[in-house]
PDB file of N, CA, C and O in Angstrom:
ATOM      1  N   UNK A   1       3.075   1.745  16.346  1.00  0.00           N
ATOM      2  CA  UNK A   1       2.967   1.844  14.906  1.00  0.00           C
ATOM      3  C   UNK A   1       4.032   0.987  14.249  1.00  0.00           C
ATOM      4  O   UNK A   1       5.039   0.699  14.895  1.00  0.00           O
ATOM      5  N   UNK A   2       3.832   0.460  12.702  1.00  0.00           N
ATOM      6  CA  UNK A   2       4.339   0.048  12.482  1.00  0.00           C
ATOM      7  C   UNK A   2       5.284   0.466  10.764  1.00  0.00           C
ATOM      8  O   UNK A   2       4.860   0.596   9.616  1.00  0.00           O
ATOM      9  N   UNK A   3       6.466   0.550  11.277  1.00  0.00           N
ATOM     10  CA  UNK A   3       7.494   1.158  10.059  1.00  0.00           C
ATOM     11  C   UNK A   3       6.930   0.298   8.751  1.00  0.00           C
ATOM     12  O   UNK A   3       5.910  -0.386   8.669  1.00  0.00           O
ATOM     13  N   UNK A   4       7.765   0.525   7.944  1.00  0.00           N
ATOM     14  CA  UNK A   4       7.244   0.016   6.183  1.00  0.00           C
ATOM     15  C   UNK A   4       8.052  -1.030   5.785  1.00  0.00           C
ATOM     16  O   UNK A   4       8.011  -1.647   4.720  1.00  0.00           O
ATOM     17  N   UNK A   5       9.211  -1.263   7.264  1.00  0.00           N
ATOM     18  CA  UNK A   5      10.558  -2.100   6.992  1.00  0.00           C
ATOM     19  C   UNK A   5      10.188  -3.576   8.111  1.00  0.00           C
ATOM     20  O   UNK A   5      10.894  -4.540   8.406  1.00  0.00           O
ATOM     21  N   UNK A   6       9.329  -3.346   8.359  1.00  0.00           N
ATOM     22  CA  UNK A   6       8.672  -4.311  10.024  1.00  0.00           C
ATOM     23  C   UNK A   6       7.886  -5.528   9.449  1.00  0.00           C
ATOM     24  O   UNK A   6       7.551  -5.377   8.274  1.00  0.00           O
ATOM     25  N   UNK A   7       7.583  -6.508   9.935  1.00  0.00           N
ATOM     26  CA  UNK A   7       6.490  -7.188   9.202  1.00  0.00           C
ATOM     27  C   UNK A   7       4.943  -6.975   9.279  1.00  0.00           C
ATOM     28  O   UNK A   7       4.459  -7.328  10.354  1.00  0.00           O
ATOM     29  N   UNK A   8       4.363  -6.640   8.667  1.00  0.00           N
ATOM     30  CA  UNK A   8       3.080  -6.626   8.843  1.00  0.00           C
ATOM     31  C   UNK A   8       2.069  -6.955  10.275  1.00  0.00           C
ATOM     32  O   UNK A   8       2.674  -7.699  11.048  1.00  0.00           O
ATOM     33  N   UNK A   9       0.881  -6.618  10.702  1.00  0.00           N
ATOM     34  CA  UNK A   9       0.356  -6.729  11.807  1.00  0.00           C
ATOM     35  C   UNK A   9      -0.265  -8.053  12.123  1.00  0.00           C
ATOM     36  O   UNK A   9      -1.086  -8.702  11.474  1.00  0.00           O
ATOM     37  N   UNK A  10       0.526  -8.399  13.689  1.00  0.00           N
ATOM     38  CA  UNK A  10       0.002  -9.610  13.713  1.00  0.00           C
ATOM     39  C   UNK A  10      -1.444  -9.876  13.452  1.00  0.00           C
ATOM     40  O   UNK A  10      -2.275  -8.969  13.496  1.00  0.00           O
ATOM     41  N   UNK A  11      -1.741 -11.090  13.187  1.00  0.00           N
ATOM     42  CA  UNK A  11      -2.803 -12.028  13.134  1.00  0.00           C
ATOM     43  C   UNK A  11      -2.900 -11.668  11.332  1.00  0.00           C
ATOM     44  O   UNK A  11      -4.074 -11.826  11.000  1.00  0.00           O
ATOM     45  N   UNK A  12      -2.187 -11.321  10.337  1.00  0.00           N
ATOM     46  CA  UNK A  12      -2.583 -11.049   9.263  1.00  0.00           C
ATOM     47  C   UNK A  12      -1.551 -12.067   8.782  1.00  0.00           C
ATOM     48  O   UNK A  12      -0.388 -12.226   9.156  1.00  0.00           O
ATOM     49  N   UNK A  13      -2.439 -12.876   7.638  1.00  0.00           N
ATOM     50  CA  UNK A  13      -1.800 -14.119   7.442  1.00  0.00           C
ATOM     51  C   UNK A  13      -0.792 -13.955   5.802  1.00  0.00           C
ATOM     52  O   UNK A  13       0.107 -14.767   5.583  1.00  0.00           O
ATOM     53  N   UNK A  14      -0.989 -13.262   5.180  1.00  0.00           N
ATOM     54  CA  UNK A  14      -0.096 -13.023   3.609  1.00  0.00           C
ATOM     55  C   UNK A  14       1.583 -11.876   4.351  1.00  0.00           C
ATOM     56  O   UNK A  14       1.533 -10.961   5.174  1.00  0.00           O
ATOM     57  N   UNK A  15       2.528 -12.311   3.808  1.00  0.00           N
ATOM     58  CA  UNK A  15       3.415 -11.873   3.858  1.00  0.00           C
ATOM     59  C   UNK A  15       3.816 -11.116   2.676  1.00  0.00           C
ATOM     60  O   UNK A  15       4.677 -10.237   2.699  1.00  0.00           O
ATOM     61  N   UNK A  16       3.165 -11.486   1.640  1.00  0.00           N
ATOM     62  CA  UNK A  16       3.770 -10.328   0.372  1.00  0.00           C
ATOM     63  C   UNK A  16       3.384  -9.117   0.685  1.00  0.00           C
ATOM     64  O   UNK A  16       2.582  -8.852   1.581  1.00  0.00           O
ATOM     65  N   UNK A  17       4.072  -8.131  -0.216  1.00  0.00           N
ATOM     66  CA  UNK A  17       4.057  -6.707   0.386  1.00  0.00           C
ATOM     67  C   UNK A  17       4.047  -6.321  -1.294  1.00  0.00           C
ATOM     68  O   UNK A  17       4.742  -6.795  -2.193  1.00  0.00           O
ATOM     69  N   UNK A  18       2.834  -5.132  -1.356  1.00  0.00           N
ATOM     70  CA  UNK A  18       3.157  -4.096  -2.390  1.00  0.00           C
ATOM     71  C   UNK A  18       3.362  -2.759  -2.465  1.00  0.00           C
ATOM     72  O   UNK A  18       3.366  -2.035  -1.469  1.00  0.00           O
ATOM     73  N   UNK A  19       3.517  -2.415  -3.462  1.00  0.00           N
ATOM     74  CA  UNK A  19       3.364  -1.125  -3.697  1.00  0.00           C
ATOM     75  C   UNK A  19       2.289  -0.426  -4.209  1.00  0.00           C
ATOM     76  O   UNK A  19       2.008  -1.032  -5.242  1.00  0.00           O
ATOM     77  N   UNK A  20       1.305   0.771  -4.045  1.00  0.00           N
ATOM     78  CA  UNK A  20      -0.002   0.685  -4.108  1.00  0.00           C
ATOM     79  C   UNK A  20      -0.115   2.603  -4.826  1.00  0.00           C
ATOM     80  O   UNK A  20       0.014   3.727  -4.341  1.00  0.00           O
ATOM     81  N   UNK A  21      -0.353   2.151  -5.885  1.00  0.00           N
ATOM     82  CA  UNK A  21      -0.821   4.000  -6.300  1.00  0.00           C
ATOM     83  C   UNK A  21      -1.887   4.402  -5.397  1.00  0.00           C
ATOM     84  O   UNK A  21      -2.861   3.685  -5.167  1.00  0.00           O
ATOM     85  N   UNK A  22      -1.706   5.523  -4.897  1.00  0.00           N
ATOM     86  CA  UNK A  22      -2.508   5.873  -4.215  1.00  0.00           C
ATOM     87  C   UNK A  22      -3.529   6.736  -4.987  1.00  0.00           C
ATOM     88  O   UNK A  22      -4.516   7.110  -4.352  1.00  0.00           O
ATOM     89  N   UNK A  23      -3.361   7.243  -6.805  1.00  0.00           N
ATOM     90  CA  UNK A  23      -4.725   7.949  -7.284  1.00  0.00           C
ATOM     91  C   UNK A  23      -5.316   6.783  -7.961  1.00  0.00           C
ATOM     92  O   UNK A  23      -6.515   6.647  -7.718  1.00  0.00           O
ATOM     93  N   UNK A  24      -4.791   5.896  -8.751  1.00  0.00           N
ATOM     94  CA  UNK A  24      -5.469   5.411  -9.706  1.00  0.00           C
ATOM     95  C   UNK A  24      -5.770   3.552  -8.947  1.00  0.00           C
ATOM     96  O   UNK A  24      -6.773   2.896  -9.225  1.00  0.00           O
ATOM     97  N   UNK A  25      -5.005   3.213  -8.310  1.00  0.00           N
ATOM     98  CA  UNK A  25      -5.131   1.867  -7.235  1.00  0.00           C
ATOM     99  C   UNK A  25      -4.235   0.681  -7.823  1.00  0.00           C
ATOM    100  O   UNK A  25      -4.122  -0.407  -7.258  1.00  0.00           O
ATOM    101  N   UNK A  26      -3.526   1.071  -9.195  1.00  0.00           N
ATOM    102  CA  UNK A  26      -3.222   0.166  -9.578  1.00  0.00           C
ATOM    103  C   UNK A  26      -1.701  -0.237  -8.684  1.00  0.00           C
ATOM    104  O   UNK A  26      -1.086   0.671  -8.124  1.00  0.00           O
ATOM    105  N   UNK A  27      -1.342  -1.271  -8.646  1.00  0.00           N
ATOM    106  CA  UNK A  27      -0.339  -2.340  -7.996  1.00  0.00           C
ATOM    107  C   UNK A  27       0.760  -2.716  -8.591  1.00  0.00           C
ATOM    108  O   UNK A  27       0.790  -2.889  -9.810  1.00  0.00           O
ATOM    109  N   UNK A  28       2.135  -2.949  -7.572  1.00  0.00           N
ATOM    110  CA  UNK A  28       3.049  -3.871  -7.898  1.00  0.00           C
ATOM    111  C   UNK A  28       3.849  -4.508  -7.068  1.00  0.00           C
ATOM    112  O   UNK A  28       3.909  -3.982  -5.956  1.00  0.00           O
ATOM    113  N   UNK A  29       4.452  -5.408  -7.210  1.00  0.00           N
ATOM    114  CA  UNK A  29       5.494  -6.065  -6.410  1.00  0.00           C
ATOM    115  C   UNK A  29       6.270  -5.286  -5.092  1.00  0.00           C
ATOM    116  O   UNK A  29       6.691  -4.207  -5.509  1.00  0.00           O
ATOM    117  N   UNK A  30       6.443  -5.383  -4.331  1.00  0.00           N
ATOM    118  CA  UNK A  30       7.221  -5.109  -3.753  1.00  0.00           C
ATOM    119  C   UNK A  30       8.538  -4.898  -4.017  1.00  0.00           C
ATOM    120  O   UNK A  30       9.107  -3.806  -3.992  1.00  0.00           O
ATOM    121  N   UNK A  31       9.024  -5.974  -4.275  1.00  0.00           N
ATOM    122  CA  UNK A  31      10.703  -5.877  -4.929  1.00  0.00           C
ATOM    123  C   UNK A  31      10.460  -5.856  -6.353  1.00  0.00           C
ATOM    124  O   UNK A  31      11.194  -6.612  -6.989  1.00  0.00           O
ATOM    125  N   UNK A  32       9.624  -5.189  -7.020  1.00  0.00           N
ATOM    126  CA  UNK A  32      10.016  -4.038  -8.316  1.00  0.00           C
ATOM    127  C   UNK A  32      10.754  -2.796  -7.896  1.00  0.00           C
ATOM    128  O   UNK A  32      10.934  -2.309  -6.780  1.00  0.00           O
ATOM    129  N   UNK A  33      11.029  -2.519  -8.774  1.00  0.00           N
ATOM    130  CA  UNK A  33      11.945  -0.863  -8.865  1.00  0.00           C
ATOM    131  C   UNK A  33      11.170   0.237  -8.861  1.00  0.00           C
ATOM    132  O   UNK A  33      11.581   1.263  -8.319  1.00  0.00           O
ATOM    133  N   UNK A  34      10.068   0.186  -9.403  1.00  0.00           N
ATOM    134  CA  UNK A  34       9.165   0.936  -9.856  1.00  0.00           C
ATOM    135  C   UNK A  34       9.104   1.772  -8.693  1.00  0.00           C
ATOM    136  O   UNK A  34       8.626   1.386  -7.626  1.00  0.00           O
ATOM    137  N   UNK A  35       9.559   2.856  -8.878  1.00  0.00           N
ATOM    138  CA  UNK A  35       8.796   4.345  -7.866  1.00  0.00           C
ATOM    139  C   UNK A  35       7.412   5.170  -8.256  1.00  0.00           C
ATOM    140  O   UNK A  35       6.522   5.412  -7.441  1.00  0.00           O
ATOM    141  N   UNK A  36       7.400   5.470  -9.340  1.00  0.00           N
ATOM    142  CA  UNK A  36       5.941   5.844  -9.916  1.00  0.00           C
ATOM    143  C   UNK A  36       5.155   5.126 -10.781  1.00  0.00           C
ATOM    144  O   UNK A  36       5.641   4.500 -11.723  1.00  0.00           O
ATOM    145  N   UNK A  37       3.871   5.167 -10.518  1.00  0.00           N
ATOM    146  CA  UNK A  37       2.576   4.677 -11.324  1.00  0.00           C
ATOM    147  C   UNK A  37       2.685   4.689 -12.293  1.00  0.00           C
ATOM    148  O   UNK A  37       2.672   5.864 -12.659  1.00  0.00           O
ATOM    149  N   UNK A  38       2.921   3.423 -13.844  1.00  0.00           N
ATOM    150  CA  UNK A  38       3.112   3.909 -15.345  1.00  0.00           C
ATOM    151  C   UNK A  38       1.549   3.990 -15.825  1.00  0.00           C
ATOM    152  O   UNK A  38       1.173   4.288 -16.958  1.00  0.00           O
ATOM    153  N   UNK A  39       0.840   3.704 -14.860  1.00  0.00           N
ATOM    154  CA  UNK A  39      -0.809   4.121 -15.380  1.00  0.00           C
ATOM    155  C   UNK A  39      -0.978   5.756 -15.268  1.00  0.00           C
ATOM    156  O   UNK A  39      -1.599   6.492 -16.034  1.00  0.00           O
ATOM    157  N   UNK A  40      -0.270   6.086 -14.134  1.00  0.00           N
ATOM    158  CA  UNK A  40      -0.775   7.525 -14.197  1.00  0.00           C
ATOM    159  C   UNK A  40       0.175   8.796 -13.734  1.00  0.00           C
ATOM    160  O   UNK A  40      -0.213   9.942 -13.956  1.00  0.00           O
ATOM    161  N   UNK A  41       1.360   8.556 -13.120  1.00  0.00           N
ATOM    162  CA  UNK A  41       2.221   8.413 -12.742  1.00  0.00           C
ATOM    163  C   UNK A  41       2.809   9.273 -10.948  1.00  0.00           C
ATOM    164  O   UNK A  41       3.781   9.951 -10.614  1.00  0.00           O
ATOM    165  N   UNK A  42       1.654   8.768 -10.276  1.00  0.00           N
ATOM    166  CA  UNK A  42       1.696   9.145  -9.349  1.00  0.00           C
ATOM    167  C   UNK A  42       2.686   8.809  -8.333  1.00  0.00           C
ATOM    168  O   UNK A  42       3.238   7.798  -8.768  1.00  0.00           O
ATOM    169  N   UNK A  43       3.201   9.115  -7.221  1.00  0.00           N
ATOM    170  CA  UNK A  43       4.677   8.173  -6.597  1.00  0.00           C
ATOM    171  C   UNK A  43       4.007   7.168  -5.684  1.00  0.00           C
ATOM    172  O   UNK A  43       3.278   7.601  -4.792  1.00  0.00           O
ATOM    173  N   UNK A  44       4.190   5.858  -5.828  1.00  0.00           N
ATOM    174  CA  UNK A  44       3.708   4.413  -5.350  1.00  0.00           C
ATOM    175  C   UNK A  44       4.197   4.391  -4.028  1.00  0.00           C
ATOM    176  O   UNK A  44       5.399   4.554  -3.822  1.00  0.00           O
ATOM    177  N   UNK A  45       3.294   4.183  -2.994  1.00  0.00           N
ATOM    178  CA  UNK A  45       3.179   3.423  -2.045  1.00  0.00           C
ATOM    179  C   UNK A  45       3.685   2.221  -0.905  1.00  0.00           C
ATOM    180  O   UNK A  45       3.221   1.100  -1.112  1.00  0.00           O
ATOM    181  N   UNK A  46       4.239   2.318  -0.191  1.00  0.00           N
ATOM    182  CA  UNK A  46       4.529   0.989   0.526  1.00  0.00           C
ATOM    183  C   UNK A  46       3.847   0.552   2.025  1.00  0.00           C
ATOM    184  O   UNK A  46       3.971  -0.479   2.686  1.00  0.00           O
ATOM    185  N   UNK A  47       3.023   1.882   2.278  1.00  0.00           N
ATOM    186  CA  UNK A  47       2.306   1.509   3.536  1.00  0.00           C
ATOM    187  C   UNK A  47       1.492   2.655   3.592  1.00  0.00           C
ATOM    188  O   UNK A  47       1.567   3.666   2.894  1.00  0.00           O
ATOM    189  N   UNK A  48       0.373   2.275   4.882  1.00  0.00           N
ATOM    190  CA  UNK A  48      -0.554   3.535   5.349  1.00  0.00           C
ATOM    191  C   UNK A  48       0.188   4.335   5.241  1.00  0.00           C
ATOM    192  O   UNK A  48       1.372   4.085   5.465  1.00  0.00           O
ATOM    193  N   UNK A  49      -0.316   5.876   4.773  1.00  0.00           N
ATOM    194  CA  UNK A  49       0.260   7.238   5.131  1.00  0.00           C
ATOM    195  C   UNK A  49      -0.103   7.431   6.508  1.00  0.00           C
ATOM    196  O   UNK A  49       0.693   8.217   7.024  1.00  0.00           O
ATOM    197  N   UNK A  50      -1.026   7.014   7.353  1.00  0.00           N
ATOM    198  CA  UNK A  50      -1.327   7.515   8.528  1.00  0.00           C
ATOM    199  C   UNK A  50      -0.871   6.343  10.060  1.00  0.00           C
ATOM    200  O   UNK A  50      -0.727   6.698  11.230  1.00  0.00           O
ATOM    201  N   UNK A  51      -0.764   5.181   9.580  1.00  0.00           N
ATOM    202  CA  UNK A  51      -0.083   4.222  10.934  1.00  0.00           C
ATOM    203  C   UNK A  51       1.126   3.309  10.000  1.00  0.00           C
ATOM    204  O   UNK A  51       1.562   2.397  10.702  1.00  0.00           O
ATOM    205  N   UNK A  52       1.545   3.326   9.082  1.00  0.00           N
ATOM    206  CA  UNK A  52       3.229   2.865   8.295  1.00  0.00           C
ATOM    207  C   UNK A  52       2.806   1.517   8.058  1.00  0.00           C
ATOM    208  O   UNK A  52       3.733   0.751   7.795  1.00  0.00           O
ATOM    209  N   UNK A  53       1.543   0.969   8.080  1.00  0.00           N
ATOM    210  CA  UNK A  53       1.252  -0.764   8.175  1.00  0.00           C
ATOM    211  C   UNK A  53       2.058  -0.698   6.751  1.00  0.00           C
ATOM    212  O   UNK A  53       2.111   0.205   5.915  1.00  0.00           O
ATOM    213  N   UNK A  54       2.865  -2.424   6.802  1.00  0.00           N
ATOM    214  CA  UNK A  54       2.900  -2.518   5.397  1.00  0.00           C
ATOM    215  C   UNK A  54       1.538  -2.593   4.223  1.00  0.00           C
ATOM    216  O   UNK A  54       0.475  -2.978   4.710  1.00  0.00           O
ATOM    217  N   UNK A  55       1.536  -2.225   2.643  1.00  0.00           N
ATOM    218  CA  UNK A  55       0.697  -3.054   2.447  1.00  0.00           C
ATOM    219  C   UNK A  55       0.467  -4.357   1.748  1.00  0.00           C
ATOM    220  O   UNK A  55       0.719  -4.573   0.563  1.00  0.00           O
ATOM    221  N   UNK A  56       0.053  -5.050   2.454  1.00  0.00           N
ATOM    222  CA  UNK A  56      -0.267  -6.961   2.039  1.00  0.00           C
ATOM    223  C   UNK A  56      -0.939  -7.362   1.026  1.00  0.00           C
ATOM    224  O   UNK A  56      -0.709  -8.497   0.607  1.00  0.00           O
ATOM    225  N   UNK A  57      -2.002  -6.486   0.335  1.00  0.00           N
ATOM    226  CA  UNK A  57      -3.552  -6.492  -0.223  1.00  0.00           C
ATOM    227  C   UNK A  57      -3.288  -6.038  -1.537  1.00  0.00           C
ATOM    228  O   UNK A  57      -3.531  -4.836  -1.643  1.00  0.00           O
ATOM    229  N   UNK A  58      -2.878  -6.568  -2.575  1.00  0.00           N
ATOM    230  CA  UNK A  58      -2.926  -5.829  -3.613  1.00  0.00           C
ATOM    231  C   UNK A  58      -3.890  -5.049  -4.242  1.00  0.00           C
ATOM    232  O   UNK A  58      -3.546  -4.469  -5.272  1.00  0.00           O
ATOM    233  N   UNK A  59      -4.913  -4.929  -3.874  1.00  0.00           N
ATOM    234  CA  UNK A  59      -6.406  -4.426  -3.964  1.00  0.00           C
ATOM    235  C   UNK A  59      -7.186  -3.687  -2.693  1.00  0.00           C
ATOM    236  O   UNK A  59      -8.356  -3.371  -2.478  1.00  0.00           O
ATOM    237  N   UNK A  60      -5.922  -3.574  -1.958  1.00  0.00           N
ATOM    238  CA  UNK A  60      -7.106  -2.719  -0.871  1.00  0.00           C
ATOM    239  C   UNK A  60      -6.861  -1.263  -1.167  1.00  0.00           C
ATOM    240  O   UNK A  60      -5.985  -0.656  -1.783  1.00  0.00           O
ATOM    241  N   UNK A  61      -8.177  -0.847  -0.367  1.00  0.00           N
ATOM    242  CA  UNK A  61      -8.876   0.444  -0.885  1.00  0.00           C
ATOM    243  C   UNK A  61      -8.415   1.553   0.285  1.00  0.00           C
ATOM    244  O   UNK A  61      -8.158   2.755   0.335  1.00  0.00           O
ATOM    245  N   UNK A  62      -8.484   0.158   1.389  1.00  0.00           N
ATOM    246  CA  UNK A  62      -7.972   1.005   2.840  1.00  0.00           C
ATOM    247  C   UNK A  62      -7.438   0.150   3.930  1.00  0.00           C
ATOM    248  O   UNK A  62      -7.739  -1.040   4.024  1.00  0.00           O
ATOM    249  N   UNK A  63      -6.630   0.775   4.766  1.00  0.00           N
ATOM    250  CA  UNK A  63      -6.009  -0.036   5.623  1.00  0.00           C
ATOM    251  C   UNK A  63      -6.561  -1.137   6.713  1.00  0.00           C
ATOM    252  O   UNK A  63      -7.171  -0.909   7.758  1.00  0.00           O
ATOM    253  N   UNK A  64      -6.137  -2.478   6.116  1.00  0.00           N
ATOM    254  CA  UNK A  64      -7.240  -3.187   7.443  1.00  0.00           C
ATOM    255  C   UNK A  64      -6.589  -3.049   8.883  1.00  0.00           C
ATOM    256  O   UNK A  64      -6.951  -3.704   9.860  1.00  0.00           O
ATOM    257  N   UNK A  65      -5.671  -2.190   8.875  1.00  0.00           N
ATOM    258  CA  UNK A  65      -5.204  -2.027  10.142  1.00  0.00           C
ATOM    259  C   UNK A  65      -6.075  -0.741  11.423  1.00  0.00           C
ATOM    260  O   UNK A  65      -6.320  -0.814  12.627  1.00  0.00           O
ATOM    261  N   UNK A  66      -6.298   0.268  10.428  1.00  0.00           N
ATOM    262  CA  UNK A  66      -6.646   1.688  10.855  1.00  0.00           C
ATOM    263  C   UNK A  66      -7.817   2.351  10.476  1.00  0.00           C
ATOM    264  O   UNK A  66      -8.529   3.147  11.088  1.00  0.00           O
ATOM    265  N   UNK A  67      -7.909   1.708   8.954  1.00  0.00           N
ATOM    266  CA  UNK A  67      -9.067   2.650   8.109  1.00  0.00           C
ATOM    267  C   UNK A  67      -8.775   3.515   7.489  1.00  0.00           C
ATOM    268  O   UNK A  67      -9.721   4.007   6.873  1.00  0.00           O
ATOM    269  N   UNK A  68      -7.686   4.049   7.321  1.00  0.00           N
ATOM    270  CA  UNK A  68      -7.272   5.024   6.710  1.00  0.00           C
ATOM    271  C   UNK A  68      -7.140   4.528   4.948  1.00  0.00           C
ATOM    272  O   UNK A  68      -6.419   3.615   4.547  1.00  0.00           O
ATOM    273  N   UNK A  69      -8.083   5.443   4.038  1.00  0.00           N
ATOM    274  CA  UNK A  69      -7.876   4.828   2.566  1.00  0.00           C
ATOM    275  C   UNK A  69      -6.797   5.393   1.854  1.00  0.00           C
ATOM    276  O   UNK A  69      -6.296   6.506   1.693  1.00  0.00           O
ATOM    277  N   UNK A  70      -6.599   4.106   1.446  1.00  0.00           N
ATOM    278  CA  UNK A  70      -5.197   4.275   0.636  1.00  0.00           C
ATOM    279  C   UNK A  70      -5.206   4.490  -1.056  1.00  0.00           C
ATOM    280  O   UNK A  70      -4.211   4.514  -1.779  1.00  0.00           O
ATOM    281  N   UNK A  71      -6.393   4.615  -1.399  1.00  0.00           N
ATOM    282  CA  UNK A  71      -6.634   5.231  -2.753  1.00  0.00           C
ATOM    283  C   UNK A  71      -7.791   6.266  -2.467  1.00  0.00           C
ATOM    284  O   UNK A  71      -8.703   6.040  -1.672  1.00  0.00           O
ATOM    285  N   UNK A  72      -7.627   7.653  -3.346  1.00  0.00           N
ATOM    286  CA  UNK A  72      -7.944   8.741  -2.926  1.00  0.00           C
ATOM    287  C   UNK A  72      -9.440   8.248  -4.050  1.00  0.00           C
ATOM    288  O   UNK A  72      -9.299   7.798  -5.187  1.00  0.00           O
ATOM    289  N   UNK A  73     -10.657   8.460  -3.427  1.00  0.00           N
ATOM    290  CA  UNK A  73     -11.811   8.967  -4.167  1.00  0.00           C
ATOM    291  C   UNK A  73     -11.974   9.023  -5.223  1.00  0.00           C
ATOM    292  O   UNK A  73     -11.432  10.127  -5.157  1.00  0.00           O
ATOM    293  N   UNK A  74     -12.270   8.897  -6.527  1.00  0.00           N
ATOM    294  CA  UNK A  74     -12.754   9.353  -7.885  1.00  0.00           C
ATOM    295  C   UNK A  74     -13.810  10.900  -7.645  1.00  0.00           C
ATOM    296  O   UNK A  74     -14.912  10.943  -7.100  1.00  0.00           O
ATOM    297  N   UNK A  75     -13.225  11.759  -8.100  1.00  0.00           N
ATOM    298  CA  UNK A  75     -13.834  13.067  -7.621  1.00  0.00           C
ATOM    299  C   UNK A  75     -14.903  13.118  -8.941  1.00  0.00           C
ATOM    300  O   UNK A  75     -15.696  14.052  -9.057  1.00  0.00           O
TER     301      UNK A  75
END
């Protein structure tokens, strides 16, 4: 597995890293400050909850490492 401090999984070619709300999906920088979501204010993200991948994707839904989704459903 891979920590949140590691580089990303080989063969994956982007090195930026964000931070990822996990209710609402919205995104930011990596090296922002930002700890919670100002859309909604949920606490932001830096990798899978279930294998620590960083995340690379400012828009992913789920981990291309595992599958595990990283924004929860619209109920």
């Amino acid at each position: 597995m891979f920590g949140s401090q590691q580089e990303p999984h080989p063969g994956f070619v982007s090195k930026e890293r964000y931070k990822l709300c996990p209710s609402c999906g919205n995104f930011v920088g990596y090296q922002e400050n930002d700890i919670f979501c100002m859309l909604c204010g949920e606490r932001l993200a830096d990798a899978c909850p279930r294998c620590q991948e960083p995340i690379i994707y400012p828009i992913a839904k789920f981990c291309p490492a595992c599958g595990e989704a990283l924004v929860k459903p619209k109920s």
